[in-house]
C-alpha positions as CSV (number, residue, x, y, z in Angstrom):
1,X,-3.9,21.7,8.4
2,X,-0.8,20.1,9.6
3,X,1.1,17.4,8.4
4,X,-0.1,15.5,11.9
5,X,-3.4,16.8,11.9
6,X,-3.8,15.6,8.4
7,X,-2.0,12.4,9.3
8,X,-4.5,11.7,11.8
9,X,-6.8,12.4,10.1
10,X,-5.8,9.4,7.2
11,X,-5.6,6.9,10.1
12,X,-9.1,7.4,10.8
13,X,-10.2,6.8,7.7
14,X,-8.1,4.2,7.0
15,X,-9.7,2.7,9.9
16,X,-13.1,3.4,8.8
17,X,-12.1,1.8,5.3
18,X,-11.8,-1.3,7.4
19,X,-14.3,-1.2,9.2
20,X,-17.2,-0.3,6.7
21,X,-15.8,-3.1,4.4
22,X,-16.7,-5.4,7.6
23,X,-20.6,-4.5,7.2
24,X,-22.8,-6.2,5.1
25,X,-23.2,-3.6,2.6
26,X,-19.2,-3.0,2.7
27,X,-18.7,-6.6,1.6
28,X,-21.2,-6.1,-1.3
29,X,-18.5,-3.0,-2.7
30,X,-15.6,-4.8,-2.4
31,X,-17.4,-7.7,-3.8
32,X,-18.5,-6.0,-6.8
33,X,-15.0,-3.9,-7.1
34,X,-12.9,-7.3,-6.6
35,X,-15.1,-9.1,-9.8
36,X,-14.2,-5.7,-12.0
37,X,-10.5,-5.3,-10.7
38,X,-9.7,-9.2,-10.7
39,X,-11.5,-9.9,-14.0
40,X,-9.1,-11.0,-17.0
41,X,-8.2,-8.2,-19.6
42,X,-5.2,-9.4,-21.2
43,X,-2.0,-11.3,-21.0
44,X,0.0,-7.9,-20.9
45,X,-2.0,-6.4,-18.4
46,X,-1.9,-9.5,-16.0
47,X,2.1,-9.2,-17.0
48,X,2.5,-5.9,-16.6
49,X,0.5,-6.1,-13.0
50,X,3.3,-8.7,-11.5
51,X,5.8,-6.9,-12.7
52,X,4.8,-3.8,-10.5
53,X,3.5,-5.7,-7.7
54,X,6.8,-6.3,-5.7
55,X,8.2,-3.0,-6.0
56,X,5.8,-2.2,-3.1
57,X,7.3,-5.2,-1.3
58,X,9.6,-3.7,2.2
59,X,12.9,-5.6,0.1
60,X,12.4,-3.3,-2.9
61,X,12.4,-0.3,-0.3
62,X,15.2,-1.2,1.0
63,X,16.9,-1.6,-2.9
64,X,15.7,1.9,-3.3
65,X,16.9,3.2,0.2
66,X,20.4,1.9,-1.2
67,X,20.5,3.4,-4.5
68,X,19.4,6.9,-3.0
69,X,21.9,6.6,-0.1
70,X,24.7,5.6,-2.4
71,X,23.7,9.0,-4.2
72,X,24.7,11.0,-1.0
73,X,21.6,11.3,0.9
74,X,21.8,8.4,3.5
75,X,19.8,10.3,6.0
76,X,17.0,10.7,3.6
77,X,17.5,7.3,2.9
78,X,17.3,6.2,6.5
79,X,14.4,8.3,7.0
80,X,12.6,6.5,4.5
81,X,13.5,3.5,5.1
82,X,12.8,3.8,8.8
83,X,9.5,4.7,8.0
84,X,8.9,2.3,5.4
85,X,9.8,-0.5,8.0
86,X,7.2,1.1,10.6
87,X,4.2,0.7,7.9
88,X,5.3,-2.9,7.8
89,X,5.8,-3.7,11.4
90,X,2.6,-1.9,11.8
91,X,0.6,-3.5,9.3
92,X,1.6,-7.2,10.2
93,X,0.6,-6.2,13.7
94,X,-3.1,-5.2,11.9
95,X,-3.0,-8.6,10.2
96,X,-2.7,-10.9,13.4
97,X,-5.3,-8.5,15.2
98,X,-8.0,-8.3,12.7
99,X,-7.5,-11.9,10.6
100,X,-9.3,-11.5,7.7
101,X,-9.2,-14.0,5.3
102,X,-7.8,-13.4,1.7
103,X,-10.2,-13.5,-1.7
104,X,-9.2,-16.9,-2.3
105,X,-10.5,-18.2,0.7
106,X,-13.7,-15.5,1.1
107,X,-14.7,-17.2,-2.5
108,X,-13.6,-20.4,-2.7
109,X,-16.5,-22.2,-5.0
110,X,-17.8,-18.8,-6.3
111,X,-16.2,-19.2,-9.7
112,X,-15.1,-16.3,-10.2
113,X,-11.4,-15.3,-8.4
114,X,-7.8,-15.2,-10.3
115,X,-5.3,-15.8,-8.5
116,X,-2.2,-14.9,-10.6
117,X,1.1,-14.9,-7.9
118,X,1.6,-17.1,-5.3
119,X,0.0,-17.4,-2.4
120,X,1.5,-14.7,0.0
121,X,1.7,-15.2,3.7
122,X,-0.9,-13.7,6.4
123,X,-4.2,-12.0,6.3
124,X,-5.7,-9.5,4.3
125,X,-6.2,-6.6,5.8
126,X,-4.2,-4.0,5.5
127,X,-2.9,-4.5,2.3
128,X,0.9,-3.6,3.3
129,X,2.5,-3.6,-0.1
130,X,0.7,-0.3,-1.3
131,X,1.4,1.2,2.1
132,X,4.7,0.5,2.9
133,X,5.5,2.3,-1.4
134,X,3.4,4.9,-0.1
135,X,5.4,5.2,3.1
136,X,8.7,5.4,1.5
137,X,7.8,7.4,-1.5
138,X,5.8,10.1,1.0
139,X,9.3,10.9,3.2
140,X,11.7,10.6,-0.4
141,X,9.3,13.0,-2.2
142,X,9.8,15.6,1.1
143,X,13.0,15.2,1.7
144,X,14.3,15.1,-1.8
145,X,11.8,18.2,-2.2
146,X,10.4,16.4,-5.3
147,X,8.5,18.8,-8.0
148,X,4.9,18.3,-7.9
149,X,4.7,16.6,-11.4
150,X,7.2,13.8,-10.0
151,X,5.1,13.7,-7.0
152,X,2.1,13.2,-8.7
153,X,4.1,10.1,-10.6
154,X,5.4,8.9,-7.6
155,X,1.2,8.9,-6.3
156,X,0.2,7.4,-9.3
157,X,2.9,4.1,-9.2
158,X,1.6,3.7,-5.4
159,X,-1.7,3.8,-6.7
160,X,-0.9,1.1,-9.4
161,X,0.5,-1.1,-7.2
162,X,-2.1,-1.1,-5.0
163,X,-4.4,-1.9,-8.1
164,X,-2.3,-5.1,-8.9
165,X,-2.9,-6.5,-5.6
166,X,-6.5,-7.1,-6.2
167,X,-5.8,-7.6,-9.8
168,X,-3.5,-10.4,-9.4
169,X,-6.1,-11.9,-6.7
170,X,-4.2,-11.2,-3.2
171,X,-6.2,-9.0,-1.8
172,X,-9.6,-7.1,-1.4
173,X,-9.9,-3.2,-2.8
174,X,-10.7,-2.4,0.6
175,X,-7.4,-3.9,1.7
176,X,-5.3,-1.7,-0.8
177,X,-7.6,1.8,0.1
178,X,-6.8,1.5,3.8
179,X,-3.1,0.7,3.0
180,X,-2.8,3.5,1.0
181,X,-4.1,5.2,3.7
182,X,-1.9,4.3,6.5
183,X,0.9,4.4,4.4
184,X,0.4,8.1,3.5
185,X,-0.1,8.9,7.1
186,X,2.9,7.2,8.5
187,X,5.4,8.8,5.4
188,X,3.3,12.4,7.0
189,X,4.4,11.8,10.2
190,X,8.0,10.7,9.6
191,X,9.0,13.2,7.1
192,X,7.7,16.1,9.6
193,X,10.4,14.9,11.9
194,X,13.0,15.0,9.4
195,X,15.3,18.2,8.0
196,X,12.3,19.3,5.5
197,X,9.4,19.0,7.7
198,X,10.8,21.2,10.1
């Protein structure tokens, strides 16, 4: 499969993500999921979840785009920058369109919700801090030609900060899924335009 085909094919089911967490059985998983992700472990996990939380924010991409551009590769850089800023543009766009409200205010009076960070601005869904990481880290780990154990790092700090959104309370699990999601498939389609996807 192609990295278009297979991009397509994430959009979709980021998509459906969306969409099935819209139904009444959808809202009972991400219900249930929230409650287990957004329950209190420790002081050193809720700690260590804010500190990774921002790097998935579009200002730490462009901190990284620096530091990887100031290394000699400022078309890689811009690459994954570019594409980074598309997931965001893109996902704010999904956030006005589809307005759905954040945990805090989907439970308000349950009992139940942590909200450890401040309130951030806009709607739920997409969750754009996990996609716009994925983005960028996607078109670096091409471009740089990244060894499959780095890559799989790489995947796996993504994935952890799209865990310490619902952890810390901002959003719902189906929120980070279809982020991650979209983010994949936008770094797909960017880094097939670029030097190593052709």
């Amino acid at each position: 499969m192609s990295s278009r085909a297979r991009a397509l094919a994430l959009l979709a089911a980021s998509a459906a993500v969306g969409a099935l967490s819209s139904t009444e059985r959808g809202r009972d998983v991400d219900r249930a999921a929230f409650r287990a992700l957004n329950a209190h472990r420790s002081r050193r996990a809720d700690a260590a979840f804010k500190g990774v939380t921002e790097l998935g924010s579009i200002w730490s991409q462009v901190g990284g785009a620096t530091v990887i551009a100031a290394s000699g590769r400022r078309g890689a850089a811009g690459r994954a920058l570019g594409a980074a800023a598309t997931t965001w543009l893109l996902g704010q766009a999904l956030k006005q369109l589809f307005a759905r409200p954040r945990p805090w205010v989907r439970y308000e009076g349950e009992g139940h919700h942590r909200l450890l960070i401040l309130k951030p601005r806009g709607t739920s869904w997409p969750s754009s801090h996990p996609a716009v990481l994925f983005t960028f880290l996607t078109v670096i780990e091409r471009e740089l030609r990244l060894a499959p154990p780095v890559r799989a790092g790489l995947t796996a700090l993504a994935g952890t900060v799209a865990a310490s959104r619902v952890a810390l309370g901002v959003h719902f699990p189906s929120d980070v899924a279809s982020g991650l999601l979209m983010g994949r498939a936008v770094g797909l389609l960017w880094a097939d335009q670029g030097p190593a996807g052709r």
